[in-house]
C-alpha positions as CSV (number, residue, x, y, z in Angstrom):
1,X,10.3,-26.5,-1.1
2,X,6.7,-26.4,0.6
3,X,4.9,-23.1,-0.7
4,X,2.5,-21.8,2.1
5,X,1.2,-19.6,-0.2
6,X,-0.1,-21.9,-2.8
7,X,-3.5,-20.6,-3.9
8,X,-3.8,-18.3,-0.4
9,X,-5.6,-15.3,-0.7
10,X,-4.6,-11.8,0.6
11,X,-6.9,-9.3,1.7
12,X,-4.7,-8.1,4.4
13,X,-1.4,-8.4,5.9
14,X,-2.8,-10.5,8.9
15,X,-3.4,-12.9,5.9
16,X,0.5,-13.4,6.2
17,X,3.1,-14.5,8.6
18,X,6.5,-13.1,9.1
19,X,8.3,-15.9,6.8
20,X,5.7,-15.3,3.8
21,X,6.1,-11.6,4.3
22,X,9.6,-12.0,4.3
23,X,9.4,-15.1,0.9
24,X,7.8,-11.9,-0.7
25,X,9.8,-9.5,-0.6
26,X,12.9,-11.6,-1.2
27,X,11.6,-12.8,-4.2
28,X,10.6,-9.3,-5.4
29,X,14.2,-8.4,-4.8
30,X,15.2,-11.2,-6.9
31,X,13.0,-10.5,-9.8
32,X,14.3,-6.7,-9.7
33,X,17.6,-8.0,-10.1
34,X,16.5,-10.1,-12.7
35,X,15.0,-7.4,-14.7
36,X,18.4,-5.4,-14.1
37,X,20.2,-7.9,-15.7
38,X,17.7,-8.9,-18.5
39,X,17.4,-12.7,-17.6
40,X,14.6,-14.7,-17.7
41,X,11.6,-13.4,-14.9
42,X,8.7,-15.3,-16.5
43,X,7.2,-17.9,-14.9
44,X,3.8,-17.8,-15.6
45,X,3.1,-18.3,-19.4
46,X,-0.5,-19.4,-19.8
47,X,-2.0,-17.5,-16.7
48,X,-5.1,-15.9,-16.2
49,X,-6.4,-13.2,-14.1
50,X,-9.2,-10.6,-13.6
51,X,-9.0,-7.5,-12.4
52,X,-11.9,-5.8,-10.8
53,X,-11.5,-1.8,-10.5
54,X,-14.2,-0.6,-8.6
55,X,-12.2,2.4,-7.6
56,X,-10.4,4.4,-10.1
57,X,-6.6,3.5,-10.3
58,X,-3.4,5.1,-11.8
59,X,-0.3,3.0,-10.0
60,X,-1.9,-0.2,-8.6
61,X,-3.9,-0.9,-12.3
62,X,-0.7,0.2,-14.2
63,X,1.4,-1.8,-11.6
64,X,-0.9,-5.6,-12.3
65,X,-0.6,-5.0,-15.9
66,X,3.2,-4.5,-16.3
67,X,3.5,-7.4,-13.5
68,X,1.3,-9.5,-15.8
69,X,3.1,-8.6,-18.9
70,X,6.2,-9.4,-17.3
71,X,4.9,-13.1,-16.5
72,X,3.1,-13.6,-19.6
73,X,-0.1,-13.7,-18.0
74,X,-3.5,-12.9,-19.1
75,X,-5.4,-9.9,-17.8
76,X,-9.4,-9.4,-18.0
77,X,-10.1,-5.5,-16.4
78,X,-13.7,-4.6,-15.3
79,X,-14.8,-1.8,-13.4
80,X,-18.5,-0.8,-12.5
81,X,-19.4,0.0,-16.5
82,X,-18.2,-3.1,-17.8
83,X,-19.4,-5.6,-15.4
84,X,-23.3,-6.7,-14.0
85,X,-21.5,-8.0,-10.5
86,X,-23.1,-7.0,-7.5
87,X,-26.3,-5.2,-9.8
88,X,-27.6,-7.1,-12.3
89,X,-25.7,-10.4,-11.0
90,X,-24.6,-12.0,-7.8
91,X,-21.4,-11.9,-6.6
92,X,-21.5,-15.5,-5.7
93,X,-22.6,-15.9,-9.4
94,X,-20.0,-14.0,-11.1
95,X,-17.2,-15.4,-9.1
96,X,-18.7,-18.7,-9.5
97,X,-17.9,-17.9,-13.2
98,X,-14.6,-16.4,-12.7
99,X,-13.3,-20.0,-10.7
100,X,-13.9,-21.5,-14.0
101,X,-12.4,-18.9,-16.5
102,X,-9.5,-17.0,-14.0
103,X,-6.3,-18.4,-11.8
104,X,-6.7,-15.4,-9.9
105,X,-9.2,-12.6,-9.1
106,X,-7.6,-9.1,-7.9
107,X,-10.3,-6.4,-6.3
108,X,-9.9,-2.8,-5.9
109,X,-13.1,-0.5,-4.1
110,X,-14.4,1.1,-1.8
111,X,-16.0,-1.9,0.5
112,X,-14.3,-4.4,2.4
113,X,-16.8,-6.8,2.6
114,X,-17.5,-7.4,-0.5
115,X,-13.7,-8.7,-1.5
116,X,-14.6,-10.9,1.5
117,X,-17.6,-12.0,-0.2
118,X,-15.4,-12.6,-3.3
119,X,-13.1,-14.9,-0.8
120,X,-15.8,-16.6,0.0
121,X,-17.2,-18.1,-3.4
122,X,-13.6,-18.3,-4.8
123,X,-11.6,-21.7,-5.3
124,X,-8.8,-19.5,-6.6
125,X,-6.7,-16.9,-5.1
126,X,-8.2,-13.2,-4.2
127,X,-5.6,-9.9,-4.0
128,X,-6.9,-6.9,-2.4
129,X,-5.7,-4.1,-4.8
130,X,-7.5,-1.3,-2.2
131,X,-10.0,-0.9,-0.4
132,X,-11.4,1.5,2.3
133,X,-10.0,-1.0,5.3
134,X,-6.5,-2.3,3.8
135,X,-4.0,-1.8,1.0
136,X,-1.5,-4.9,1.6
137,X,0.1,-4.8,-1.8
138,X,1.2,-1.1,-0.8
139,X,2.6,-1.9,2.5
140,X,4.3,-4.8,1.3
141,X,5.9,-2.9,-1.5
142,X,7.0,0.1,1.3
143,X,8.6,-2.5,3.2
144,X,10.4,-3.9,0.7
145,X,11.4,-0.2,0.1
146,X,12.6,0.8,3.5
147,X,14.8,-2.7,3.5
148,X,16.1,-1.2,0.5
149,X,17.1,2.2,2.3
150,X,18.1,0.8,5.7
151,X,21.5,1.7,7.2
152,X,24.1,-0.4,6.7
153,X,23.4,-3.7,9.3
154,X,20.6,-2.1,11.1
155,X,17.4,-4.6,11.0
156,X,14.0,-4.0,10.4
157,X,13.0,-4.4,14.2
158,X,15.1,-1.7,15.2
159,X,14.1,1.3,13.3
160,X,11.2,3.4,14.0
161,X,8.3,4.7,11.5
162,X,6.6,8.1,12.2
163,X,3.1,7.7,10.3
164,X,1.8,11.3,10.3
165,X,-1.6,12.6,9.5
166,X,-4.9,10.6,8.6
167,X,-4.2,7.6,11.1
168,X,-7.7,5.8,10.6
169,X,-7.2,5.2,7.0
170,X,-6.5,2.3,5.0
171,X,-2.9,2.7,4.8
172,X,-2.5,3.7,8.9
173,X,-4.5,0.6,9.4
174,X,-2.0,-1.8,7.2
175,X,1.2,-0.5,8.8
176,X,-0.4,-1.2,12.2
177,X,-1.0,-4.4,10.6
178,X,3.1,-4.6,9.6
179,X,4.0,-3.2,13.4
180,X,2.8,-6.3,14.6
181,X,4.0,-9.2,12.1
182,X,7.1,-7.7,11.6
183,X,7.8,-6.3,15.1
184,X,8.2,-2.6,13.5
185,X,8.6,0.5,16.1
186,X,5.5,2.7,14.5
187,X,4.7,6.4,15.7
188,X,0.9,7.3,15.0
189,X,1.0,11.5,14.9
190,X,-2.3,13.3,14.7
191,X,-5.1,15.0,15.9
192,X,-6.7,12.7,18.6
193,X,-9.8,12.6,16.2
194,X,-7.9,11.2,13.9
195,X,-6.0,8.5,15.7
196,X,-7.3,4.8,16.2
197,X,-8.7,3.8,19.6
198,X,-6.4,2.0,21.4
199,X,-7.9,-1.9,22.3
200,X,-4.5,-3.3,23.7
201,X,-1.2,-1.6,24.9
202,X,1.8,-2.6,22.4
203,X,4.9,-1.3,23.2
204,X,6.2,-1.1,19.4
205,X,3.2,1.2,18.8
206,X,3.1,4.8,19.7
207,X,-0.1,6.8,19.7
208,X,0.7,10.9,20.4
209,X,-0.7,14.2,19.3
210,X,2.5,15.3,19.8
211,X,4.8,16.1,17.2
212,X,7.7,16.4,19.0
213,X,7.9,13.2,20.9
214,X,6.6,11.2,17.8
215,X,9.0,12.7,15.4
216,X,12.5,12.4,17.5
217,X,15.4,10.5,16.0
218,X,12.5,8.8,13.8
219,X,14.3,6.5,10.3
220,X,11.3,7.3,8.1
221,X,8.1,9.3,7.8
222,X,5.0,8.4,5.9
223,X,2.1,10.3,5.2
224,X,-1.3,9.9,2.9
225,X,-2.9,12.0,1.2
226,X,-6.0,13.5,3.7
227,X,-8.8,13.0,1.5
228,X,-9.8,9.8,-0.3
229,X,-12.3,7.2,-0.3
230,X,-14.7,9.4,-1.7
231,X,-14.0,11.9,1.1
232,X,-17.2,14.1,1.7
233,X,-16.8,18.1,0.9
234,X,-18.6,19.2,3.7
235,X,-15.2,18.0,6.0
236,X,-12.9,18.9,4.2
237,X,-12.6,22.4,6.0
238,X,-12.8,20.8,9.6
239,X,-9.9,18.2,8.6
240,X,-7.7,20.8,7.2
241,X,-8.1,22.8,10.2
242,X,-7.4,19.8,12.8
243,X,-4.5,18.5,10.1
244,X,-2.7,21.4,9.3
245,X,-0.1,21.3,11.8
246,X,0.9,17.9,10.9
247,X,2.0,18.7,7.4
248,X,5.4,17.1,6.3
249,X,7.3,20.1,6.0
250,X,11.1,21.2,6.2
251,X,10.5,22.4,9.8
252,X,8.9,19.3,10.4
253,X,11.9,17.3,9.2
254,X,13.9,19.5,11.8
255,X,12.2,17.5,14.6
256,X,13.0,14.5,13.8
257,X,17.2,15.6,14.8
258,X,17.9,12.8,11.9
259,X,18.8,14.2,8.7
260,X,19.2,11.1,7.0
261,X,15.1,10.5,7.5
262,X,13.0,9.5,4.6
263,X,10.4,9.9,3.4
264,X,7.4,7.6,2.0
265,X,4.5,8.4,0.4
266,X,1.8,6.2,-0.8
267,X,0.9,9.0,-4.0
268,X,-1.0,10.5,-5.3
269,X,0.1,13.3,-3.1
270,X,-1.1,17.3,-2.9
271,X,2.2,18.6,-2.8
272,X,1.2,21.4,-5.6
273,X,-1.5,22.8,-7.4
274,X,-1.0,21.2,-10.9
275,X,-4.1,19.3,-10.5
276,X,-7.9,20.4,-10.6
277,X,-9.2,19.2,-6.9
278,X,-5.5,20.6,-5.4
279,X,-6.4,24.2,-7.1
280,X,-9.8,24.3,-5.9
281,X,-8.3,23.2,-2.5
282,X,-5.8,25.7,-2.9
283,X,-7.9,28.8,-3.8
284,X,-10.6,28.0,-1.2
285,X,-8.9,27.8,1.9
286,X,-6.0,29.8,0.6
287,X,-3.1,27.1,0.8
288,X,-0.2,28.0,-1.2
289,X,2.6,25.2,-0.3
290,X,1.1,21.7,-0.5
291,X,-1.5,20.0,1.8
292,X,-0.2,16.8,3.3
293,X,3.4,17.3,2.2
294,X,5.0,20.5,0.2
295,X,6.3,20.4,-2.9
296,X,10.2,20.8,-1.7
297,X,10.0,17.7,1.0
298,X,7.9,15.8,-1.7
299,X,10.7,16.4,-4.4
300,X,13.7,16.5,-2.1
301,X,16.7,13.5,-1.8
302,X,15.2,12.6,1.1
303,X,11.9,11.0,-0.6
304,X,11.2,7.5,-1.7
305,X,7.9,8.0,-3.4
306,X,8.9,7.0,-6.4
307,X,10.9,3.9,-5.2
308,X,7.7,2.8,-3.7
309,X,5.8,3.1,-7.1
310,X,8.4,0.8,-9.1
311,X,8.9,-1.6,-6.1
312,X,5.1,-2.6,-6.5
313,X,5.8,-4.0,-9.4
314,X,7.9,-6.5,-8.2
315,X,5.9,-7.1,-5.0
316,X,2.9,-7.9,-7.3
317,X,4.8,-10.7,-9.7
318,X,6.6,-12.1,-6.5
319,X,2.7,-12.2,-5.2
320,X,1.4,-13.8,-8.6
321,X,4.2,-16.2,-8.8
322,X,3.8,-17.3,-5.1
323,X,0.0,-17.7,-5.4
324,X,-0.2,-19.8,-8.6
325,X,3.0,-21.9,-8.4
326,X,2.5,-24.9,-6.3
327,X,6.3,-25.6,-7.0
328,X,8.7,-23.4,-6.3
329,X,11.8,-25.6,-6.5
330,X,13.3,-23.4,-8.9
331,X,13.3,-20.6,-6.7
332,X,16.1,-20.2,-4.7
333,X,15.8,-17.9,-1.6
């Protein structure tokens, strides 16, 4: 079986067509089921990868070394204390090193172009962990989520995704990215300063400031948290103020006239005040029932967030195992 995905790179989804989307996330399925059943999921003994954290990371770092574990494979991690790339040494030069030592380079931070440069001086495939323009391996794993969760024989082309909130971010940005590959009804709902400027009409793509059209008989609703990225304080009140009304929230949910939507959630999420930046939030512009999302949607039967988080895993090996096997013969899709 030919492997498109030999040694190809992925900094975002555009990276992939429809059948490699779809390879993916059939072979994450498989390899779920595999874990399920305790058979053999290792196919990568002898494997070698570094990991570049640029950005701080709780589910995506967790998620490449459980994934690497899982194949046997090797992991380096560097973030800006352990490494001279980009300050004391090139980035050419360092991945000129890595092409040499690695199989695989994956990036997470906060500049897009400087995973492109990586692409650039890499013979060996580069995965775009985050940063401030994409997250593929997030979408990818939502996807493979909302297949997951879909009504009996309904297909992926025929349900409809309200995106609700930030819409310029990186996430907002990859599920336009999935809209158009995948051919994926998406609702952008926001403040008008917060949704992208439209360059061509699409008619899978809605973009509305209004809640009620956008929400209506909607399958599943995704929000992000509203500040990341190194989000700067001085905004913070202004976006709150021009956000607040989009909140996912049970009389939100009550638009949608579908009590069977669900909801997704990229994490990590201000749904309480159990953390130090959601308290200070909190006390200084006296919130008291979550920011983005409240705590009862957050924690209610109707959320996937947690799906999401254990589905990565899978996405990431069928990722690694579709990168750096040039024969997939024994893989039967």
């Amino acid at each position: 079986m030919k492997n498109s995905l030999y040694n190809k790179s992925l900094l975002s989804l555009k990276d992939l067509n429809k059948l490699e989307i779809k390879k993916i996330i059939n072979l994450a399925k498989k390899l779920k089921h595999l874990k399920k059943t305790k058979k053999k999921i290792s196919f990568l003994e002898g494997k070698n990868i570094v990991s570049i954290f640029e950005l701080n990371s709780t589910r995506t770092r967790c998620a490449f070394e459980i994934s690497a574990f899982n194949q046997k494979v090797n992991v380096t991690n560097l973030d800006v204390k352990n490494t001279h790339m980009g300050e004391k040494e090139s980035i050419e030069d360092t991945v000129k090193v890595f092409n040499f030592m690695y199989d695989a380079i994956q990036y997470r931070g906060p500049n897009h172009n400087v995973i492109k440069e990586i692409k650039k001086y890499s013979k060996i495939p580069v995965w775009n962990g985050l940063t401030n323009k994409y997250h593929p391996i997030q979408i990818l794993s939502d996807i493979f989520t909302i297949i997951e969760n879909l009504k009996k024989n309904k297909k992926l082309c025929k349900i409809t995704i309200a995106y609700i909130g930030d819409c310029k971010n990186n996430i907002a940005k990859t599920i336009l990215e999935a809209s158009k590959i995948l051919n994926i009804n998406i609702n952008m709902i926001s403040n008008k300063k917060f949704l992208p400027k439209i360059k061509k009409k699409n008619k899978k793509i809605l973009f509305t400031e209004n809640k009620y059209i956008g929400l209506n008989n909607v399958d599943f609703i995704y929000t992000d948290t509203w500040f990341s990225m190194g989000q700067n304080n001085n905004k913070i009140k202004n976006k709150i103020k021009l956000l607040k009304k989009y909140q996912i929230n049970k009389n939100l949910l009550k638009k949608t006239k579908n009590e069977n939507t669900r909801i997704l959630h990229c994490m990590p999420a201000i749904h309480n005040n159990k953390t130090e930046f959601s308290k200070k939030i909190f006390r200084k512009y006296k919130i008291n029932n979550g920011l983005e999302i409240t705590d009862e949607v957050f924690k209610s039967k109707n959320s996937l967030v947690f799906e999401q988080v254990k589905n990565k895993i899978y996405i990431i090996q069928a990722i690694m195992i579709l990168s750096l096997k040039k024969n997939i013969n024994f893989l039967k899709f």
